[in-house]
Backbone bond lengths (Angstrom), bond angles and torsions (degrees), N, CA, C in turn:
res aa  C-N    CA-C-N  psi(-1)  N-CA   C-N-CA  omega(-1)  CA-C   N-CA-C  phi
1 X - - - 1.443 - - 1.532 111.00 -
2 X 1.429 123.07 -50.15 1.564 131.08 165.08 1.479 104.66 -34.66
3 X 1.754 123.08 -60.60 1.256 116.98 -169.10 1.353 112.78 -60.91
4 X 1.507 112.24 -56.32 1.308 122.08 -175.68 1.899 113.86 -30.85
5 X 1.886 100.73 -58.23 1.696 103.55 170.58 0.837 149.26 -39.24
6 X 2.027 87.51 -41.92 1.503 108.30 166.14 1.173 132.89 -52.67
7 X 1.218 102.60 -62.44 1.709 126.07 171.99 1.940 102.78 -31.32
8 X 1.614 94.39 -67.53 1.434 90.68 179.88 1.211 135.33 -51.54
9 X 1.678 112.01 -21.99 1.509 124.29 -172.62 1.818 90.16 -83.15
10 X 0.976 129.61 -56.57 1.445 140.00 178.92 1.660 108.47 -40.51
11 X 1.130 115.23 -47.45 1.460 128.78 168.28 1.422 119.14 -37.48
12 X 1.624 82.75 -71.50 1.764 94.16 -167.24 1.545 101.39 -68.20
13 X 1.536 132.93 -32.62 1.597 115.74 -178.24 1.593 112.19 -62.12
14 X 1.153 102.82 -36.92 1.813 118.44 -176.61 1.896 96.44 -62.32
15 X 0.982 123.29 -42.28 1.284 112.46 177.86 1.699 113.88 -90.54
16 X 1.158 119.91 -23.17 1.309 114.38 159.41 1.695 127.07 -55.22
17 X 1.459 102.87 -35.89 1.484 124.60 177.96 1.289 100.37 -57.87
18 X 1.422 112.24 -52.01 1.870 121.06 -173.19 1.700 99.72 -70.41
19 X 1.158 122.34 -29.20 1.877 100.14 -159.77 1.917 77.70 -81.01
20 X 1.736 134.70 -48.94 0.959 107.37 -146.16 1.478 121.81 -97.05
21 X 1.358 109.04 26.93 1.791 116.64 -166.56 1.528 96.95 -126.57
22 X 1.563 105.59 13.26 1.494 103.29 172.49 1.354 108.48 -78.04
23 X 1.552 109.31 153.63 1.754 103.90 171.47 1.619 113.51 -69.23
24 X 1.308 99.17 146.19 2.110 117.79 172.10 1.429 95.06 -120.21
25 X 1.353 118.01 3.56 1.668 83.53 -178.73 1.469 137.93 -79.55
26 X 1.188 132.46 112.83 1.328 137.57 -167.49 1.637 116.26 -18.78
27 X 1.124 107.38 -28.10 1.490 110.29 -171.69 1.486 110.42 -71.01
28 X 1.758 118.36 -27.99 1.113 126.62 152.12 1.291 133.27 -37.32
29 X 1.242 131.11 -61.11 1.219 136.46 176.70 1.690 111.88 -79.40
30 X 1.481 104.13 154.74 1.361 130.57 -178.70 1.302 96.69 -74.76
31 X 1.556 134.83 137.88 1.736 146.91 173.43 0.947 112.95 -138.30
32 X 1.406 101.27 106.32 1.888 129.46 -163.82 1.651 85.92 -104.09
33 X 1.225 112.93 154.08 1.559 136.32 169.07 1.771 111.81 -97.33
34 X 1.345 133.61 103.57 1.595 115.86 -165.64 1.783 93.06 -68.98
35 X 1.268 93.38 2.76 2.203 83.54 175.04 1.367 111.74 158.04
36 X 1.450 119.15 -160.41 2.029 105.10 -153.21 1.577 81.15 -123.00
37 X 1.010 95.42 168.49 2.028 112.41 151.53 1.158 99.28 -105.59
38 X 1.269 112.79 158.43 1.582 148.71 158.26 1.571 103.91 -76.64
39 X 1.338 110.16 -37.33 1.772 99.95 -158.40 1.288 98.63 -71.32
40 X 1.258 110.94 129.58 1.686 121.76 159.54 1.620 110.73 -63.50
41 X 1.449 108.23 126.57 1.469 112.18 -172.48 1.481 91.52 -106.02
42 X 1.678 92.32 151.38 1.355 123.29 171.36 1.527 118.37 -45.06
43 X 1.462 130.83 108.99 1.473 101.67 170.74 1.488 133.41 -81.51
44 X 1.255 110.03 -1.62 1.118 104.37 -177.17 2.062 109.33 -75.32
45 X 1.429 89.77 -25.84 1.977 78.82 156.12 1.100 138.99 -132.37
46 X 1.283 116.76 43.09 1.757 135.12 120.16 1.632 114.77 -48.79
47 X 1.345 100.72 111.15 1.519 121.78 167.71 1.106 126.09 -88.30
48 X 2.093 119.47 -27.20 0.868 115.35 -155.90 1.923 102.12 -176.21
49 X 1.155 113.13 154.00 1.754 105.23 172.11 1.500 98.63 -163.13
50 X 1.480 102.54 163.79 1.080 132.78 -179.56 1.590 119.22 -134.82
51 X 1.789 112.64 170.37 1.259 124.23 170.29 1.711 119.83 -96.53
52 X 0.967 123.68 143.81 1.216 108.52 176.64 1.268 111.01 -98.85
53 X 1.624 127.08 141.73 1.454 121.59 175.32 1.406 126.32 -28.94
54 X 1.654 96.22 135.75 1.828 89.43 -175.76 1.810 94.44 -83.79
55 X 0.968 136.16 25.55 1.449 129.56 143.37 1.512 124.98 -96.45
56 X 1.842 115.89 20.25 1.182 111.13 168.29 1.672 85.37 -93.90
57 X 1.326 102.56 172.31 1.620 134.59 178.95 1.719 104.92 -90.60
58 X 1.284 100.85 -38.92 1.945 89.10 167.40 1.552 106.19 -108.31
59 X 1.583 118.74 129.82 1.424 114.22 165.17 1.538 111.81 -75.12
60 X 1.540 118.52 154.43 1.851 115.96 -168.48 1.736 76.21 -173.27
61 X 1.592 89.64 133.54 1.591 106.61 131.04 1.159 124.03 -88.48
62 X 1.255 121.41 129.69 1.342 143.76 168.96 1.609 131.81 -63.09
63 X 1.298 148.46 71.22 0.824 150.16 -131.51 1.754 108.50 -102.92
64 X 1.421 139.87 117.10 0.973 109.51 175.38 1.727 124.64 -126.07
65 X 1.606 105.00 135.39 1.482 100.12 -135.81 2.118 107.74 -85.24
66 X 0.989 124.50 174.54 1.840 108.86 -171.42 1.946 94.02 -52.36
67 X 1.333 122.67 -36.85 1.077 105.79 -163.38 1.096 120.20 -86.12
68 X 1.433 116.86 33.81 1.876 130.55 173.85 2.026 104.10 71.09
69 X 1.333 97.63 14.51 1.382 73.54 -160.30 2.149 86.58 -95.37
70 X 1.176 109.03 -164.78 0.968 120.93 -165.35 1.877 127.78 -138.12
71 X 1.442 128.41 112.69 1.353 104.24 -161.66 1.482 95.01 -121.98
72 X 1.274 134.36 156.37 1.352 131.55 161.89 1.575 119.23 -103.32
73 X 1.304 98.18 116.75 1.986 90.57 -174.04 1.739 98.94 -123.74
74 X 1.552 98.59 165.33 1.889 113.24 -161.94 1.608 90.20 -60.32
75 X 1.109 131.25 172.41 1.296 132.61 166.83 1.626 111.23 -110.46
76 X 1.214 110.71 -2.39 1.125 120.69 173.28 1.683 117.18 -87.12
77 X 1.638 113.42 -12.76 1.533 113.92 -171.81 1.377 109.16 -72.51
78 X 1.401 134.06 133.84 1.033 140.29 -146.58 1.666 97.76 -64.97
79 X 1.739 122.41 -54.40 1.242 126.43 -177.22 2.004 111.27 -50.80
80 X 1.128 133.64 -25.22 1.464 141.43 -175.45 1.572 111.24 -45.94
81 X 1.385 97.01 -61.78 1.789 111.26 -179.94 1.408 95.76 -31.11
82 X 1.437 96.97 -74.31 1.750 113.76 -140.75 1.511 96.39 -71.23
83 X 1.297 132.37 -27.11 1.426 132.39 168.61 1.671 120.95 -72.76
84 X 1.239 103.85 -14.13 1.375 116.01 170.10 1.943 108.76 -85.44
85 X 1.623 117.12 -41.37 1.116 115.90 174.13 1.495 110.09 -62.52
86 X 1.116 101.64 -29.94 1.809 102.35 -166.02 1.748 95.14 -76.76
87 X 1.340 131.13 -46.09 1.083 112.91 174.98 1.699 136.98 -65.88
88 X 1.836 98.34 -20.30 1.349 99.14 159.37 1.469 124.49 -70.49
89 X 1.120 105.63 -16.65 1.950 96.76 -157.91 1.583 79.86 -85.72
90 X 1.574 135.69 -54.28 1.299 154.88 175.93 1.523 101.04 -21.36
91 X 1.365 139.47 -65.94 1.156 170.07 -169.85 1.855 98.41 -61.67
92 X 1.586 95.73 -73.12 1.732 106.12 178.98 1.393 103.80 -40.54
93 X 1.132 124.65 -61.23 1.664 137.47 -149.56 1.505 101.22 -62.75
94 X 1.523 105.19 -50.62 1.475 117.30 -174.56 2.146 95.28 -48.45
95 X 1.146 76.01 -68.99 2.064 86.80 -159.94 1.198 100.92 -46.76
96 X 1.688 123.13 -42.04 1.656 108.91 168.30 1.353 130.58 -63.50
97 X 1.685 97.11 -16.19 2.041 78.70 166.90 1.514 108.22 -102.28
98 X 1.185 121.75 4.32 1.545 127.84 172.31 1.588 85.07 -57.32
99 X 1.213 120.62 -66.36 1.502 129.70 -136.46 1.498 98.36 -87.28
100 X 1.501 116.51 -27.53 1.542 89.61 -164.02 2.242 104.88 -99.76
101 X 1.803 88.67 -8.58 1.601 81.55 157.69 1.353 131.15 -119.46
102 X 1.156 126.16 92.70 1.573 129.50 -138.87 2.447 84.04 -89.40
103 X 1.163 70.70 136.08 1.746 81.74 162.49 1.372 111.34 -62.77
104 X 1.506 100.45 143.43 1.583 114.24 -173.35 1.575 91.64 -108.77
């Protein structure tokens, strides 16, 4: 009966080990949009955007705003492009003065 418990106590940690050393990282999973906004967002706080898998059913750039939050808009709305350029050049500019004044 001791062995038998054992075994079982031995079991369940060995499978506890497996549920919690699995990956969560977001980059894992597929991020579908259930749909777009209309509202034209501010660019000055857009930090950052993304595509959503071409195996979701709605295409969306992903926009994500300083306050972590997150909006999905059509990629087709005329304002998207140019808010997407503004966040690249925004982004570029930053990393080039990261890089060209390195801390002493």
């Amino acid at each position: 009966m001791k062995n038998l418990t054992a075994l079982l106590f031995l079991m369940s940690l060995c499978s506890l080990h497996l549920v919690f050393s699995a990956p969560t990282s977001f980059d894992h999973k597929i991020s579908c949009c259930p749909g777009t906004t209309k509202m034209r967002l501010p660019v000055n706080n857009i930090v950052g955007y993304s595509l959503t898998s071409r195996d979701c059913p709605i295409k969306a750039i992903v926009f994500e705003m300083k306050t972590k939050k997150k909006f999905c808009v059509d990629p087709t709305a005329g304002w998207v492009k140019n808010h997407m350029k503004a966040v690249d050049q925004k982004n570029n500019a930053t990393v080039s003065l990261q890089t060209s004044h390195p801390q002493q």
